[in-house]
Structure formats: C-alpha cells, structure tokens
C-alpha positions as CSV (number, residue, x, y, z in Angstrom):
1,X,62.4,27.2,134.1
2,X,64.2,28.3,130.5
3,X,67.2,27.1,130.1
4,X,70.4,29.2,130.5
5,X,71.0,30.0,126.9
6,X,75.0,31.3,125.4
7,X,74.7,34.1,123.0
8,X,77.7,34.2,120.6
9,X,79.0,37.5,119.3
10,X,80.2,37.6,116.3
11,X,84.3,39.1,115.2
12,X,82.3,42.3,114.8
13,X,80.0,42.4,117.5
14,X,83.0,41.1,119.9
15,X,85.1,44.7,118.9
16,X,82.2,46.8,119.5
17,X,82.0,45.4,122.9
18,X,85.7,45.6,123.6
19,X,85.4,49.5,122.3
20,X,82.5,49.9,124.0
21,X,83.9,48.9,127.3
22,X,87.1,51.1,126.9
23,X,85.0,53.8,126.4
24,X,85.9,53.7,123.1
25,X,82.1,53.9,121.1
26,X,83.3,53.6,116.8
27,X,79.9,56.1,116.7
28,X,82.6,58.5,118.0
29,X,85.1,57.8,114.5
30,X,82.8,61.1,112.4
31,X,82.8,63.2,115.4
32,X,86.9,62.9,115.5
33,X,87.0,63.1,112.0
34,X,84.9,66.1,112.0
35,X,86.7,67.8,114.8
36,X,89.7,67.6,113.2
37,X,88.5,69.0,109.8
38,X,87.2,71.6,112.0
39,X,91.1,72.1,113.7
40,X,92.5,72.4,110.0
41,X,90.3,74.6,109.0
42,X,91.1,77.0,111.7
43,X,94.5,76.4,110.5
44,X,94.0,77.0,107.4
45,X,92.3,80.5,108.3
46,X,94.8,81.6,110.7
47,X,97.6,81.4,108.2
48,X,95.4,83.3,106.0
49,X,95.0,86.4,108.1
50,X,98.6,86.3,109.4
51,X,99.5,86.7,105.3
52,X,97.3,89.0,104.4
53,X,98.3,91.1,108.0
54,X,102.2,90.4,107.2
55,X,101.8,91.6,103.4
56,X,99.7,94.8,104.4
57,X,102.3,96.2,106.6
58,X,105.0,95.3,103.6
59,X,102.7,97.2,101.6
60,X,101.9,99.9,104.0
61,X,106.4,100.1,104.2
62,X,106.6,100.2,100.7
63,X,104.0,103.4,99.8
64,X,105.2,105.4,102.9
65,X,108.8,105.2,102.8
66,X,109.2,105.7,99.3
67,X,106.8,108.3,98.9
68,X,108.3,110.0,102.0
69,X,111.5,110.9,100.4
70,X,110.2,114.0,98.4
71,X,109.0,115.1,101.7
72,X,112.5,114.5,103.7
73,X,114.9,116.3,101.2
74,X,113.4,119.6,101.7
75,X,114.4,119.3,105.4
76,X,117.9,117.9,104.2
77,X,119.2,120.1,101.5
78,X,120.5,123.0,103.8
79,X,121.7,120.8,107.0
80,X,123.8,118.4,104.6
81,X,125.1,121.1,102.1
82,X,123.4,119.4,99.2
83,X,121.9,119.8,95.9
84,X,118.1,118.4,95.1
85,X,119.4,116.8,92.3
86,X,122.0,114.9,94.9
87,X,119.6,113.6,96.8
88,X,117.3,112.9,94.4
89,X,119.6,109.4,93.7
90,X,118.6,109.0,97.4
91,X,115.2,107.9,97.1
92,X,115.8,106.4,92.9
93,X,118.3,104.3,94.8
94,X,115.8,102.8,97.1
95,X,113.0,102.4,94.6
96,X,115.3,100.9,92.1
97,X,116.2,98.3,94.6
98,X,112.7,97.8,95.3
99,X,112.3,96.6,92.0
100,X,115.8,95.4,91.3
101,X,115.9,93.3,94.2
102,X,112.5,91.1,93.9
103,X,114.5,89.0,91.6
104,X,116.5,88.2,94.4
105,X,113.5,87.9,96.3
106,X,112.3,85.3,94.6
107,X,115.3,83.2,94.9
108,X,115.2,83.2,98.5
109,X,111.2,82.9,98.4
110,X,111.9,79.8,96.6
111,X,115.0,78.1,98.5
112,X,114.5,79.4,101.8
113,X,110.6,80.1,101.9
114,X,108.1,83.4,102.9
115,X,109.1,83.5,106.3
116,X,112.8,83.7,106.3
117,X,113.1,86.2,103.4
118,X,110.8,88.8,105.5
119,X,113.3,88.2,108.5
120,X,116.0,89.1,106.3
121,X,114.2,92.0,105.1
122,X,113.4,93.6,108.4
123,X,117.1,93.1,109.5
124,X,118.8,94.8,106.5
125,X,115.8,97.8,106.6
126,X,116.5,98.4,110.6
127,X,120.3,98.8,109.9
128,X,119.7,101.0,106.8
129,X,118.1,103.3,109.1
130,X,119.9,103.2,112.2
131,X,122.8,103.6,110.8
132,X,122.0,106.3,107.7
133,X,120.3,108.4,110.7
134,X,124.1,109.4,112.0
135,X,125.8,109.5,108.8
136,X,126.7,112.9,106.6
137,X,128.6,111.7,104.0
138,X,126.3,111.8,101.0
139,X,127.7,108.4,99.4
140,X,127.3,106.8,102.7
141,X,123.8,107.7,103.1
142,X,123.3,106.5,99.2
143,X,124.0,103.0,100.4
144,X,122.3,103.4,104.3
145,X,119.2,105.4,103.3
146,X,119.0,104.2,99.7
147,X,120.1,100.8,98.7
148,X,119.8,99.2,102.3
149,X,115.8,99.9,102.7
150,X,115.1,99.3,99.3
151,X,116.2,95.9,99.2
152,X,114.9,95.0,102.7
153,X,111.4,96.6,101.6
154,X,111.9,94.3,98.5
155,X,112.7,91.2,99.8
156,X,109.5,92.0,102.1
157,X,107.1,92.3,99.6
158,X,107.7,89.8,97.6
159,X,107.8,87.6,100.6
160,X,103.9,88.6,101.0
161,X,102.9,89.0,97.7
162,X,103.7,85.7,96.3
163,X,102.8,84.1,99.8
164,X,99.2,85.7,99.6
165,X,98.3,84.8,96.3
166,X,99.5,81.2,96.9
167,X,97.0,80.8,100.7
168,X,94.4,81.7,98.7
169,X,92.1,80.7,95.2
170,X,88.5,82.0,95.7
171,X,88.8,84.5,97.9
172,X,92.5,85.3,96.3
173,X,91.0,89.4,94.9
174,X,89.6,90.0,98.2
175,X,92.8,89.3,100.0
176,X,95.1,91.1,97.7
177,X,93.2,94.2,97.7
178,X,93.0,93.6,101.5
179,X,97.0,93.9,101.5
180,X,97.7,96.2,98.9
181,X,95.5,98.2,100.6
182,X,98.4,98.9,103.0
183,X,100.7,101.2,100.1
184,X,97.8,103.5,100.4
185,X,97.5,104.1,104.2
186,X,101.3,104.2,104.0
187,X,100.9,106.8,101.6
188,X,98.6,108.6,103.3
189,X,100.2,108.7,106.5
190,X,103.8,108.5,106.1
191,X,104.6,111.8,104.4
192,X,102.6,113.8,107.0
193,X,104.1,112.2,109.9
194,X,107.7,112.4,108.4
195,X,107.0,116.1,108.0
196,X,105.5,116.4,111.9
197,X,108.6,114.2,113.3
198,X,111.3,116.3,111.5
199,X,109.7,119.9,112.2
200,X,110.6,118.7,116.2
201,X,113.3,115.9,115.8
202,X,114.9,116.7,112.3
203,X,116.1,114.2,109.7
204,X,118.1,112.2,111.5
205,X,115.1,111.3,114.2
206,X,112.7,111.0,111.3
207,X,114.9,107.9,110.0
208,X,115.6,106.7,113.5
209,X,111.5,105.9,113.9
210,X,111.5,104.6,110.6
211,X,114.0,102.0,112.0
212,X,111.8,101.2,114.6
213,X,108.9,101.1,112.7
214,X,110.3,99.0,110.3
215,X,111.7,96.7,113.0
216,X,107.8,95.5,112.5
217,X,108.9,93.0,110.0
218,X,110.0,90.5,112.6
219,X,106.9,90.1,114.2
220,X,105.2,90.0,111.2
221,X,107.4,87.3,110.0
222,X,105.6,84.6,112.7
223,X,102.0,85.2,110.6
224,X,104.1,83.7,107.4
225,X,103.5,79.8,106.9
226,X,106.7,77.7,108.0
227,X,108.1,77.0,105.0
228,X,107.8,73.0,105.8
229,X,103.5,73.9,106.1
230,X,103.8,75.5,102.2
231,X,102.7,72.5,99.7
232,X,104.4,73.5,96.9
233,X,106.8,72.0,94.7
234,X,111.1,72.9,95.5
235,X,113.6,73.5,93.1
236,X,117.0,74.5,93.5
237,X,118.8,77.6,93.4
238,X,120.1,76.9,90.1
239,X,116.5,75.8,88.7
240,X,115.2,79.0,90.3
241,X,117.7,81.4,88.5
242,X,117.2,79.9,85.1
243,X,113.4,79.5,85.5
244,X,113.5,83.7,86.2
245,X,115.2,83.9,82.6
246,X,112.3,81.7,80.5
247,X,110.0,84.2,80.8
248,X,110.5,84.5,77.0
249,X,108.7,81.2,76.3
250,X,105.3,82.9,77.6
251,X,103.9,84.6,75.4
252,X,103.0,87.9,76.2
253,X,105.1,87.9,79.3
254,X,108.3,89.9,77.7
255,X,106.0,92.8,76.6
256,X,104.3,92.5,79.9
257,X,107.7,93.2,82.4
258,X,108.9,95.6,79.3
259,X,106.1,97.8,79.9
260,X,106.9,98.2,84.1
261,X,110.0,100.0,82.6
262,X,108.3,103.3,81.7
263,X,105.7,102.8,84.6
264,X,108.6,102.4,86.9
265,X,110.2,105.9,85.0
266,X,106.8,107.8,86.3
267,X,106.3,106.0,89.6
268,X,107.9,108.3,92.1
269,X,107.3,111.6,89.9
270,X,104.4,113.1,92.4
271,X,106.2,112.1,95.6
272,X,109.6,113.2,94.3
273,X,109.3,116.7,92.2
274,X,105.4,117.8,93.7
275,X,106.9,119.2,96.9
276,X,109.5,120.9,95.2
277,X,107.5,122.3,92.6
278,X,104.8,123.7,94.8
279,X,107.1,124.7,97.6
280,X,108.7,127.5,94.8
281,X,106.9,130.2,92.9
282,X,104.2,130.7,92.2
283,X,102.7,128.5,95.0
284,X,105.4,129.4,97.6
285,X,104.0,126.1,99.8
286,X,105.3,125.7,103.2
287,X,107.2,121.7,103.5
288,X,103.9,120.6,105.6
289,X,101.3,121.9,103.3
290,X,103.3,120.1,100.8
291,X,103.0,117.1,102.8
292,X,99.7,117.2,102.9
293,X,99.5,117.3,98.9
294,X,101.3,114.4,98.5
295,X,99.2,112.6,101.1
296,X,96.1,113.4,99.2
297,X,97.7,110.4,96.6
298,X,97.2,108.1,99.7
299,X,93.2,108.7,99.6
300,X,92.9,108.0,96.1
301,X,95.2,105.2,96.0
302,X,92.8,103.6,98.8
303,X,89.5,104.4,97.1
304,X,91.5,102.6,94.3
305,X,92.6,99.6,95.5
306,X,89.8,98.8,97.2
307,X,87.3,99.8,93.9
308,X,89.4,97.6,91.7
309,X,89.7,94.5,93.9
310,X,85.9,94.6,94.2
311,X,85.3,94.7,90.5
312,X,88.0,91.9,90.0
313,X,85.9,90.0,92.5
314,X,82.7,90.5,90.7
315,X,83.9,90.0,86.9
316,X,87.4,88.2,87.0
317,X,87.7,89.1,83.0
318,X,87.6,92.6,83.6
319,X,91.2,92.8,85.3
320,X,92.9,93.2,82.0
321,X,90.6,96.2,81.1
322,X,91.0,98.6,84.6
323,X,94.8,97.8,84.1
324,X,94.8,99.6,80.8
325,X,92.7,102.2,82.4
326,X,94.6,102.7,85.3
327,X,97.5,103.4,83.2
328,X,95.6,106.0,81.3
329,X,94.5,107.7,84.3
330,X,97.8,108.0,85.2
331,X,99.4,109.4,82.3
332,X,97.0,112.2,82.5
333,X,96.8,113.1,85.9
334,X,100.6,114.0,85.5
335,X,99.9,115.7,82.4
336,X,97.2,118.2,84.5
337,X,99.5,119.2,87.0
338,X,101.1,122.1,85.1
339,X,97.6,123.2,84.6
340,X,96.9,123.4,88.0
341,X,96.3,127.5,89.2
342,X,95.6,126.5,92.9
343,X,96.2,124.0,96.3
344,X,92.3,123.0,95.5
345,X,93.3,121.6,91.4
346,X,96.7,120.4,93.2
347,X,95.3,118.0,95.6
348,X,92.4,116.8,93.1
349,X,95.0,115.7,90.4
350,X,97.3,114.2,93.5
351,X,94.0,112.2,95.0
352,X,93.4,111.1,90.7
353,X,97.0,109.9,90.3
354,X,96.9,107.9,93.5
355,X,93.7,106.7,92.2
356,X,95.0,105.2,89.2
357,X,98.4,104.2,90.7
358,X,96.4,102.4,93.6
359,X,94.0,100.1,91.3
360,X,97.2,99.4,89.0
361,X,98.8,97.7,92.2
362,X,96.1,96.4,93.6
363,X,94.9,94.2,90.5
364,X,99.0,93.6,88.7
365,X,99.0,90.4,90.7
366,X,95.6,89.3,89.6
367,X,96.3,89.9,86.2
368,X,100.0,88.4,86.2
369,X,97.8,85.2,87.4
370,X,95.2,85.5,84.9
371,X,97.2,85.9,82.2
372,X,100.6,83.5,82.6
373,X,99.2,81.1,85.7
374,X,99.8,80.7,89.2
375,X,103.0,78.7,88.7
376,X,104.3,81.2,86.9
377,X,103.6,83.9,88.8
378,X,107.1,84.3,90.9
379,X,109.4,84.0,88.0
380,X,106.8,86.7,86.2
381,X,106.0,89.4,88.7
382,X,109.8,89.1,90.1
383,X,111.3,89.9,86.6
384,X,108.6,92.5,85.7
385,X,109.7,94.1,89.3
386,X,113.2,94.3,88.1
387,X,112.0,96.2,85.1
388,X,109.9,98.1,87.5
389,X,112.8,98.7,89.4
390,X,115.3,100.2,86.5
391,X,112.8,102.3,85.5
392,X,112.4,103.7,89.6
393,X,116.3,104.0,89.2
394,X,116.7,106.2,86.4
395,X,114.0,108.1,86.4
396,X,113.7,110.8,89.1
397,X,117.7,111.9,88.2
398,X,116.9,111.8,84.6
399,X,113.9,114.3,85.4
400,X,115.4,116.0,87.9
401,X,117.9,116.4,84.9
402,X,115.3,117.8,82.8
403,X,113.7,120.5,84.9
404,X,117.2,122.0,84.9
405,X,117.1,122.4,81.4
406,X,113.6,122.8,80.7
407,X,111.8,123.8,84.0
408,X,110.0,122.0,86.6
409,X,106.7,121.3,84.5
410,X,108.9,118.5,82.0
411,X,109.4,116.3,84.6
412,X,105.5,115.5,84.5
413,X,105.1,115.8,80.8
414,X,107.8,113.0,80.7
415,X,105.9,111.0,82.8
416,X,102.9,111.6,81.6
417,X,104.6,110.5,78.3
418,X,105.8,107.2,79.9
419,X,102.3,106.0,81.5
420,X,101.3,106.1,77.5
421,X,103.7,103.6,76.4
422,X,103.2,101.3,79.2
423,X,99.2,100.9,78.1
424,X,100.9,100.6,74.7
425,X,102.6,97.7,75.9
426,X,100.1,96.3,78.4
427,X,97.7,96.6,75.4
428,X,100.1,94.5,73.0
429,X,100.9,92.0,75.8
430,X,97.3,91.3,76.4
431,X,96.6,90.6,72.5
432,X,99.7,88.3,72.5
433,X,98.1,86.5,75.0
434,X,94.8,86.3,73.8
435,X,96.5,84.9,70.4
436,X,97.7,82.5,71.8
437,X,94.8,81.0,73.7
438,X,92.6,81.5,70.8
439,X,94.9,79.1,68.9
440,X,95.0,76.2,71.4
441,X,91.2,76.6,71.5
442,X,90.9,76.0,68.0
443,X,92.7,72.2,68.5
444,X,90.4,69.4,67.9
445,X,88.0,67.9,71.2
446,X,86.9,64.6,72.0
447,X,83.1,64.1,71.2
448,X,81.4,62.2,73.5
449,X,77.9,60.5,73.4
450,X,76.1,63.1,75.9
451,X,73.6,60.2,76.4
452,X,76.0,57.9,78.2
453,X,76.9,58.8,81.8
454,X,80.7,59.7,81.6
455,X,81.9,60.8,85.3
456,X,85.7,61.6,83.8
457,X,84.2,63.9,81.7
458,X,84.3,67.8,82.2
459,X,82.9,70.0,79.7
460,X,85.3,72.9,80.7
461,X,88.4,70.9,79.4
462,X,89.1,69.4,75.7
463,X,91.7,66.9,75.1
C-alpha cells in the first residue's frame, strides 16, 4: 500500500484555497472590475442626457419667451393704456438681462455649481411671472415681466451651456446642437400658443402658464451633475470675477464679445417690429396670422441648428466659416423684408432669418472652444453674453425710436446694418487668432531620431 503522502501549498496556493472556500474565486477580480466600469459608464451616460435634456428646455425658454413678446404687446397696448414704444423696453429689458446677467451666471456656475444656479433660475422666472401677471403699473411690470425672467432665463442657460460642453469631448457638436435645438422649437411654438392662450385667457393668463411652464426648471435641475461629481478645478469668487475681466490677454477674444454688441442690436428685430409692421397697412394682418409669421423663424432656426451642428461634426475647421455666413444671412434677410409684397415673401425671409440666427447659436459655443479653449470658455462666452446682452437692451427702443422718425422699414435696415459689422468683427477676431497660432507654430521643435522607439513622443505636439 502507498504511503500516505502531505502535499504542501505554497503562500499562494494556500489564499486561493482560503478564497476559494469563502466563495471568493480571484478569477472573479476582471468580472468586478468590469462590472463596475460598466456601472460608470452608465453614469457617465446618464448625466449626459440629463444635461443635454436640462439645457434644451433652457434653450427651448430662451427662444419662446423672448420671441413671444412681439406677439403679447399687441394684446396689451389697449388693456394697459400704453404706447408700443412703452412696452417695447418690456421685452429689451428681458433680453438685455439675458445677456447682462450670464456674467453673473458664471460666477455662480463657478462657486456654487450647474445645478444650483438653474434652481435659482427657475425660482426668480416663476415669481417674475406670477407676480407681473396681476400687475398694471407699467414700471412694475418692467421689473416682473422684464428684468425678473431675463435674469432667471440667464442664469439657466448658462447653467446648461457651460455644463454641456464640459460632459462632453467627442460627441461635444452633437450634443450642443441637440440642446440648442430647443430655441428653435421654442420659437416655433411659443408665439402661436401665446397668441391661442390670450385670444381666450388674455395677457395676464398668457404669463400665468408661462409661470408654470417655467416652473420646469426645478425638475430639470436633478439631470445637472452634483456639483461635488463635476472634476474641475475651483476658484474663488474673487478669482472668478477677475478671471471674467482677462479676456484681453486672448487674443482675438475682445473683438470676438465686441462683435455680440451689434448682433445683440438685431437679435429681437423680427420677433419685436414684424408683428407690428405686418399687422398695419398695407398687410392689415390679424395678431394670429402674425403669430404664425414669426413662428415660421422657429422652422428655419431648427433646420439651422441642426445643419450646422452636423457639418461641425463632420469638418470641425469649418465652424469658423458658417459663423461668418450665418451672420451674412442674417443681415440680409432683414434687409429683404421691406421688399416683401406678400404673407408668401414674408414667411420665406422669417423661415431665412431663423435659419441663419439658428446655426449662429448652435455652433457660438463650438467656436468659442475652438478658438480660445475649453478652460476658457466660461469667462469667454459669459462676457461676449454681456455684450450680447447690451446690444438686446438698447436696441428694440432705439429702433422703435427710429420707425417714428423714419417709418417702420428702418428698423430692419438698421439691423440689417448691424449683422454686417458683426462678420466684420467675427472676421478680424478669427485672423487675430489665426496670427497668433501661426506664430507659436513657427518656434523651434525637438528633432528626434525617428529610428529609435520613443513612447513619450507625440508627433502632434512640439516642445
């Protein structure tokens, strides 16, 4: 008979046995390690589509209730005793805010993250709206119906813009277009149902839904990243308000916010002055069919946003080219407009400006990136917003001025007018730029023996 023989394990073998006896197999280390790749991921993607969701309907807010205004005064001249020129400052109020404010925006977006700053938004739109709904005084509503949304819608969009473009890197033109997308069905949709809601309920219902609608902002406010989840580097509130005022050390970038000026000056000159001028002689427009004109801006601003993104995706390069473009378009489809004889030319040059207007949205972002760098890009799009934003403020009174004087038709030859010197100075910001990064490619590079194996070595960077 054999002999009973003692096998010894050795350290090894002994804590595979002791795993494998708890059940405990190391075999099962990858699966774990895969799973919870797997769980990030999933994540990862989750926060992804709760930003783009959370910036579309900031978008979607942003084109509807500004472009809604136009719309609304004609239904609030008579009841309130007013002027158009009076409430004109109405909706300049709110769109210089929207600009004015993302400054602002990006302070809080840097101190107290995406999240809170859309909370804060939807809380200061909601009582803008509640409360302008049962006011009269003019003033009053200047502040509730004006200033109030405008900085809520603000703070909102910059919230999602800047938290978008930071979830994503490859897919980043896809997701932008995704949620700028949202101006255009706001624009589409907004002024018609405005126009529907007061024929039954009158103004003051009109701005009650607009509260609730808005209230929307809370929700969306769970589908932003916890600020403690966002990997990106804190400053102060000190640090934050100085970085916004070194834009002048990029160059290009002082040209680039100059030129949102005159942009902003044209912005709101369909949506303010079309229903007014097609409502009088000779069209003699009813407010709804009015309405529907300026919602033709919100098909073209889709097709728009939509074509741009997908170019951007294709040929990154070509960003700086359709912005030039779009601001072209623009000019002219304002200039058309007093050379339109019928409802038919009417809605074609609406559908052309919105068009133009939509791809300049949808790619400003991408190009802000491209041309001054991610890290850069709240201080950069939050100042070029405030320029946006003084332009939005003076010009529908200063036009509205101006068709006093001169007749209805100079309000879109001045825009027209404006949209030509911001290409101008899109066009000198870009060469700036270009300057500049053809100098620092001109600096010397390390050679390097391409027959020796160098891992550290990329050929995309120089030293």
């Amino acid at each position: 008979m054999a002999p009973n023989m003692l096998v010894l394990k050795s350290g090894c073998d002994s804590e595979n046995m002791n795993a494998n006896y708890h059940g405990n197999s190391m075999e099962e280390e990858p699966h774990n390690r895969s799973t919870e790749k797997s769980t990030g991921k999933q994540n990862t993607r989750y926060w992804q589509i709760g930003a783009v969701v959370s910036c579309f309907f900031a978008n979607m807010c942003l084109g509807g209730l500004s472009n809604s205004y136009g719309v609304m005064y004609t239904y609030m001249k008579e009841p309130l005793g007013t002027k158009e020129w009076e409430l004109s400052w109405m909706g300049s109020l709110m769109g210089g805010c929207i600009g004015f404010v993302c400054i602002l925006g990006t302070i809080c977006v840097e101190t107290v993250g995406c999240r809170l700053t859309t909370v804060i938004a939807g809380v200061l739109t909601v009582l803008g709206y509640a409360i302008g709904s049962q006011m009269n005084n003019i003033y009053l509503l200047y502040f509730t119906l004006g200033i109030f949304p405008g900085t809520g819608v603000s703070l909102a969009y910059t919230a999602g813009m800047v938290h978008v473009n930071r979830q994503f890197s490859k897919w980043r033109p896809i997701a932008v277009g995704i949620s700028v997308t949202g101006t255009a069905i706001g624009m589409l949709i907004w002024p018609l149902l405005s126009a529907a809601v007061a024929e039954n309920m009158g103004w003051r219902g009109t701005f009650l839904i607009n509260a609730a609608l808005t209230m929307h902002f809370l929700p969306c406010a769970l589908w932003i990243t916890p600020k403690n989840n966002v990997h990106w580097p804190k400053v102060s509130l000190t640090e934050t308000v100085i970085n916004c005022f070194k834009i002048h050390r990029l160059p290009g970038a002082v040209v680039f916010c100059v030129a949102l000026f005159p942009f902003g000056f044209g912005y709101f000159t369909f949506p303010t002055f079309l229903p007014g001028y097609v409502t009088a002689p000779p069209f003699s427009m009813t407010s709804s069919e009015a309405a529907l004109i300026v919602s033709s801006s919100g098909y073209g601003s889709m097709i728009g946003r939509v074509l741009f993104s997908g170019i951007a995706m294709v040929n990154k390069h070509s960003t700086k080219y359709m912005l030039i473009l779009s601001g072209c378009v623009c000019g002219i489809s304002n200039l058309i407009v007093p050379l339109c004889d019928g409802p038919a030319t009417l809605h074609i040059s609406s559908a052309v400006n919105g068009l133009a207007i939509g791809g300049w949205v949808g790619i400003l972002s991408l190009v802000t990136v491209e041309l001054f760098g991610l890290d850069n890009l709240s201080r950069v799009f939050g100042m070029h917003m405030v320029c946006d934003g003084l332009g939005s403020l003076v010009g529908p009174p200063v036009q509205s001025y101006l068709a006093t004087i001169f007749g209805k038709e100079s309000s879109f030859y001045v825009a027209g007018i404006a949209f030509a010197v911001t290409t101008v100075c899109n066009i000198v910001s870009i060469m700036q730029t270009r300057k500049t990064s053809c100098t620092s490619e001109e600096l010397p590079t390390k050679v390097v023996d391409p027959g020796v194996d160098n891992m550290a070595f990329s050929p995309d960077k120089t030293t």
